[in-house]
VEXROSE-747628 format. One record per residue (C-alpha): x, y, z; residue number from 1. Coordinates in nm, 3 decimals, always signed. Each point is the difference from the previous one (the first is absolute). Example, Ala and Ser with C-alpha at 12.3 -4.5 7.8 and 13.67 -1.06 7.14 Angstrom:
BEGIN
{east +1.230, north -0.450, up +0.780, seq 1}
{east +0.137, north +0.344, up -0.066, seq 2}
END
This chain:
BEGIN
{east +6.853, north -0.237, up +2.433, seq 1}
{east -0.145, north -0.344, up +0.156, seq 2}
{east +0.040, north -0.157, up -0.364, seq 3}
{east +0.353, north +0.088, up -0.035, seq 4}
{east +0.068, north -0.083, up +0.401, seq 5}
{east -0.118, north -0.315, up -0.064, seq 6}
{east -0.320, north +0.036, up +0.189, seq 7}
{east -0.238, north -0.100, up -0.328, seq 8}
{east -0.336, north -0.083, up +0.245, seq 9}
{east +0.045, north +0.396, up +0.151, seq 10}
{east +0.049, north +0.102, up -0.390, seq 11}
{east -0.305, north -0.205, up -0.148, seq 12}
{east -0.203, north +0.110, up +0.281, seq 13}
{east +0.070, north +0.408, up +0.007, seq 14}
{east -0.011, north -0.036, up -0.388, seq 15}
{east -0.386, north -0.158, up +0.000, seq 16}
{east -0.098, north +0.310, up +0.255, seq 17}
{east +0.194, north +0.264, up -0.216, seq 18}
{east -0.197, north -0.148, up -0.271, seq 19}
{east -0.336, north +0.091, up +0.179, seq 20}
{east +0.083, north +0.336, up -0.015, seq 21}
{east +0.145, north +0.012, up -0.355, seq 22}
{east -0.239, north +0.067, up -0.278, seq 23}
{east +0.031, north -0.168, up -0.343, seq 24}
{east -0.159, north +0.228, up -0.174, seq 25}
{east +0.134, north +0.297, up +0.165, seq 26}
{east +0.351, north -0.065, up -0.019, seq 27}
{east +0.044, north -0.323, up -0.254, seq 28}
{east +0.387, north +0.031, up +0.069, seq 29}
{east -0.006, north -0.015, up +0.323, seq 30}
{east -0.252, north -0.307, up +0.049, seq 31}
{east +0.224, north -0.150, up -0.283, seq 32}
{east +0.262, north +0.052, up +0.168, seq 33}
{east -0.132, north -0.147, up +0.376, seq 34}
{east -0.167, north -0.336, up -0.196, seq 35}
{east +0.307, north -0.083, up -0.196, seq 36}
{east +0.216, north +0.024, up +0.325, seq 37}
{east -0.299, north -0.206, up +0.191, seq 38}
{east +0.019, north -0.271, up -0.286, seq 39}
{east +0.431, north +0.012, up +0.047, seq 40}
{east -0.075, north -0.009, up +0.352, seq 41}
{east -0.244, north -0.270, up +0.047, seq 42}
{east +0.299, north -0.236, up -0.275, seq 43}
{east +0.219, north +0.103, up +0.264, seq 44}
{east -0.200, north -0.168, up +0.263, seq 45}
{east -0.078, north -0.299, up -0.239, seq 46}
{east -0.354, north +0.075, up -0.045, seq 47}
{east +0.005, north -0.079, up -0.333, seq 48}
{east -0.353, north -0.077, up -0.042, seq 49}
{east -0.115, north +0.329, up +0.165, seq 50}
{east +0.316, north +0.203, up -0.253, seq 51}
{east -0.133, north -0.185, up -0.281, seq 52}
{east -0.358, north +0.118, up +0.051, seq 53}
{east +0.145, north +0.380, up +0.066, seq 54}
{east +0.190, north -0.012, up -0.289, seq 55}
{east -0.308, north -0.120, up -0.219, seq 56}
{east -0.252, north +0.277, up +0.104, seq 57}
{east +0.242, north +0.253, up -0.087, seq 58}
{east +0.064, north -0.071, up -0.335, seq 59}
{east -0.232, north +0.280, up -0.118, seq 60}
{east +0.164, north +0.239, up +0.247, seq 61}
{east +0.306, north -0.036, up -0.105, seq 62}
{east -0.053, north -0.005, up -0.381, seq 63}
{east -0.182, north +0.348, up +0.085, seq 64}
{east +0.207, north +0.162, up +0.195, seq 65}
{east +0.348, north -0.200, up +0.048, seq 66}
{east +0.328, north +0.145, up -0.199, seq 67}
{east +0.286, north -0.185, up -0.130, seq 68}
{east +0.161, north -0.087, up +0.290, seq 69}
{east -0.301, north -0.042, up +0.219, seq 70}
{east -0.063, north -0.289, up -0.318, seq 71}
{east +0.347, north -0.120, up +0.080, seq 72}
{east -0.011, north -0.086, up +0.406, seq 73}
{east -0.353, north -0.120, up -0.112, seq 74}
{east +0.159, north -0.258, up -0.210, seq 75}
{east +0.255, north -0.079, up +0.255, seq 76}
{east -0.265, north -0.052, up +0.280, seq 77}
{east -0.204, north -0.248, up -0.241, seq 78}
{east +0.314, north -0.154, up -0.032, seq 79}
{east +0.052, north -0.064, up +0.396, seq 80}
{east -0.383, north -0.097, up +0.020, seq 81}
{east +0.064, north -0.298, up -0.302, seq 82}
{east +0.282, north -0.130, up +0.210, seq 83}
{east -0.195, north +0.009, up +0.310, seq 84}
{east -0.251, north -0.190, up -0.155, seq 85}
{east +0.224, north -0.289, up -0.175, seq 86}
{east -0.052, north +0.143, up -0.365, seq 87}
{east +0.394, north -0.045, up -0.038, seq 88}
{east -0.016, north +0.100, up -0.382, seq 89}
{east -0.178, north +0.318, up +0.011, seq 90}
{east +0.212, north +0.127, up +0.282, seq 91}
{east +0.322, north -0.046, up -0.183, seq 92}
{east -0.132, north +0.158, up -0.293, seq 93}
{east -0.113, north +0.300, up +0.193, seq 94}
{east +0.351, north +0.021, up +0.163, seq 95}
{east +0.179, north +0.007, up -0.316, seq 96}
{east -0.218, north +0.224, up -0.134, seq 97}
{east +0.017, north +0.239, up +0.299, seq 98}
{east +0.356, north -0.031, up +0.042, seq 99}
{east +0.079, north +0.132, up -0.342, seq 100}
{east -0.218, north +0.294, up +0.019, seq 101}
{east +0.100, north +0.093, up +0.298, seq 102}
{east +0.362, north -0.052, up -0.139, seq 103}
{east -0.110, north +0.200, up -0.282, seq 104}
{east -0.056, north +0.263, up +0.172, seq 105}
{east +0.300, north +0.050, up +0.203, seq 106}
{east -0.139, north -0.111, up +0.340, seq 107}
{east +0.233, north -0.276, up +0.125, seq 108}
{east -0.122, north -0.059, up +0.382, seq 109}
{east -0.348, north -0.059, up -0.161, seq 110}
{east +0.183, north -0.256, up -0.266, seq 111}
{east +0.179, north -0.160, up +0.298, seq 112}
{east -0.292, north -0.037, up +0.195, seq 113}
{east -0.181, north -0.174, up -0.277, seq 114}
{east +0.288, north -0.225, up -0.038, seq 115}
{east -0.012, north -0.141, up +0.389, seq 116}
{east -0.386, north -0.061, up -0.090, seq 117}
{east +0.143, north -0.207, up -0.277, seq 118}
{east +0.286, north -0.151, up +0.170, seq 119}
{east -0.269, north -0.108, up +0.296, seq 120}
{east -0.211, north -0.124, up -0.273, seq 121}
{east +0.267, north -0.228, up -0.151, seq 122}
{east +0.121, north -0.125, up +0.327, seq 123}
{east -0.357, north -0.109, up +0.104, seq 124}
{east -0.053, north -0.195, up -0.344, seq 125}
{east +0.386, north -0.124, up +0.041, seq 126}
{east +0.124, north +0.124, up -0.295, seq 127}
{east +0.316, north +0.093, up +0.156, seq 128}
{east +0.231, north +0.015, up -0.361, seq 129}
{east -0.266, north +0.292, up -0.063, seq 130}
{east +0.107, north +0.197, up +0.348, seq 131}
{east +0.341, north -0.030, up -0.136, seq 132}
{east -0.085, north +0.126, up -0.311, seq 133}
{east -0.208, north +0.284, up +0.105, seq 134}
{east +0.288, north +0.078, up +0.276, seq 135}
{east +0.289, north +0.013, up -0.327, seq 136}
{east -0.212, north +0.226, up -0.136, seq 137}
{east -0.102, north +0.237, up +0.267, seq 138}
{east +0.336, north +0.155, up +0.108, seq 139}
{east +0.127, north +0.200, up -0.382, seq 140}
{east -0.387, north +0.114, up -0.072, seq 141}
{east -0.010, north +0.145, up +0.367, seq 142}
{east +0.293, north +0.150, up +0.004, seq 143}
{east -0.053, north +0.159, up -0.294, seq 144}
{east -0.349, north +0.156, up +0.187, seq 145}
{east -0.065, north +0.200, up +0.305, seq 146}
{east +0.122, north -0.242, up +0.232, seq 147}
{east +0.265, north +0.145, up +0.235, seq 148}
{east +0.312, north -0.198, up +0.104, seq 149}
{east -0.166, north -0.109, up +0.356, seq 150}
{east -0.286, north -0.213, up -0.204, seq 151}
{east +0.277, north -0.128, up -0.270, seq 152}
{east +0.150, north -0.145, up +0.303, seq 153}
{east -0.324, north -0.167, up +0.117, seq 154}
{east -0.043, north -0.170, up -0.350, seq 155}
{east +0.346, north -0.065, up -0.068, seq 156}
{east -0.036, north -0.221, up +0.313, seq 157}
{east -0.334, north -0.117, up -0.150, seq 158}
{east +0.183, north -0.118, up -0.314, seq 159}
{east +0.253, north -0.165, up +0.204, seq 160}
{east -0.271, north -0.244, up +0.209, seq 161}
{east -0.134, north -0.057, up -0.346, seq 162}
{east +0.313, north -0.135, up -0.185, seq 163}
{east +0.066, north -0.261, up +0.312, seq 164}
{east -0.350, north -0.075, up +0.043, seq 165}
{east -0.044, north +0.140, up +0.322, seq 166}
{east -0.281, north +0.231, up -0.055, seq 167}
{east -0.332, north -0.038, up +0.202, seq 168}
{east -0.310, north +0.169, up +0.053, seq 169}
{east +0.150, north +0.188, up +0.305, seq 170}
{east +0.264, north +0.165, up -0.155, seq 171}
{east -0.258, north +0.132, up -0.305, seq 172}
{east -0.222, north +0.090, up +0.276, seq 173}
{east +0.333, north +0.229, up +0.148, seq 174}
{east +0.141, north +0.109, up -0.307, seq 175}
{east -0.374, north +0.110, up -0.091, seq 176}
{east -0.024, north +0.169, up +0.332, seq 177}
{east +0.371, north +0.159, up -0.033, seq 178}
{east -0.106, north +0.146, up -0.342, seq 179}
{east -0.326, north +0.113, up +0.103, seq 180}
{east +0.208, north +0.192, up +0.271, seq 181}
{east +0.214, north +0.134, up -0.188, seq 182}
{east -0.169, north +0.124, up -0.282, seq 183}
{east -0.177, north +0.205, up +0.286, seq 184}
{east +0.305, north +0.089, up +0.187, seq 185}
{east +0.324, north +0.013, up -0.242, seq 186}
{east +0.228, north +0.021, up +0.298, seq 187}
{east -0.134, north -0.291, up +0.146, seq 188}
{east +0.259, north -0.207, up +0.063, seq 189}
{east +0.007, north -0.359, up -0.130, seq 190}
{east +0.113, north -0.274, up +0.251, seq 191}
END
């Protein structure tokens, strides 16, 4: 709840004492399941060192004990951490990567998500024909998922900043936000 409230401090902070009481060996899942959101958490928050060095120790873990998808928001995490960190390359190719599974598999508010990490990406490096690109791109293959008419709005707008070159890292920050919403809440209203 403080994570998705925007209060990322309250969520790292409960999630390290929850994690006190959690016990790896116990209940794997469930410690799997409180690190990775402690690694997405601590990206969040821009402590990329600190997510990097999360994500490293639990390698093991999460070749033990993490499924498919677990693999998959993994991926997209190490992702966010490479971009953090300035390793422009292996971001995008963890995006793409990501995107397309998650495309794969019929979830389009996770592919959309991925592609606002991209988009912010792209912007930061100034590669604005590529926001354009990925924006032309984005409406027909979401559509086409689970994305409800509400978030088609949201990144038909997107598409539109793209084309006249008026996208910045505020609106991928509200679009991302909007989407994150929504995938939550598919009544929530898009404004």
């Amino acid at each position: 709840m403080h994570f998705y409230s925007g209060k990322i401090q309250d969520a790292i902070g409960t999630l390290r004492g929850a994690l006190r009481a959690i016990s790896s060996k116990k209940t794997p899942d469930l410690y799997l399941c409180a690190r990775h959101n402690l690694c997405r958490y601590l990206a969040a928050a821009e402590e990329f060192e600190e997510a990097q060095a999360i994500f490293r120790e639990d390698a093991g873990l999460f070749r033990r004990h993490g499924q498919p998808l677990d693999r998959l928001r993994r991926r997209w995490v190490h992702g966010q951490i490479a971009a953090g960190l300035g390793h422009s390359r292996q971001a995008e190719r963890a995006f793409h990567g990501v995107q397309a599974d998650f495309l794969e598999r019929g979830m389009g508010f996770y592919a959309a998500l991925v592609a606002m990490d991209l988009a912010e990406l792209y912007l930061r490096a100034g590669r604005t024909a590529k926001v354009r690109e990925l924006a032309e791109q984005m409406v027909p293959i979401f559509a086409a998922q689970d994305v409800h008419r509400e978030a088609l709005a949201a990144l038909r707008l997107f598409v539109e900043a793209a084309r006249t070159d008026a996208v910045h890292l505020d609106l991928v920050a509200d679009r991302r936000n909007y989407l994150r919403d929504a995938q939550a809440d598919r009544e929530h209203r898009f404004r």
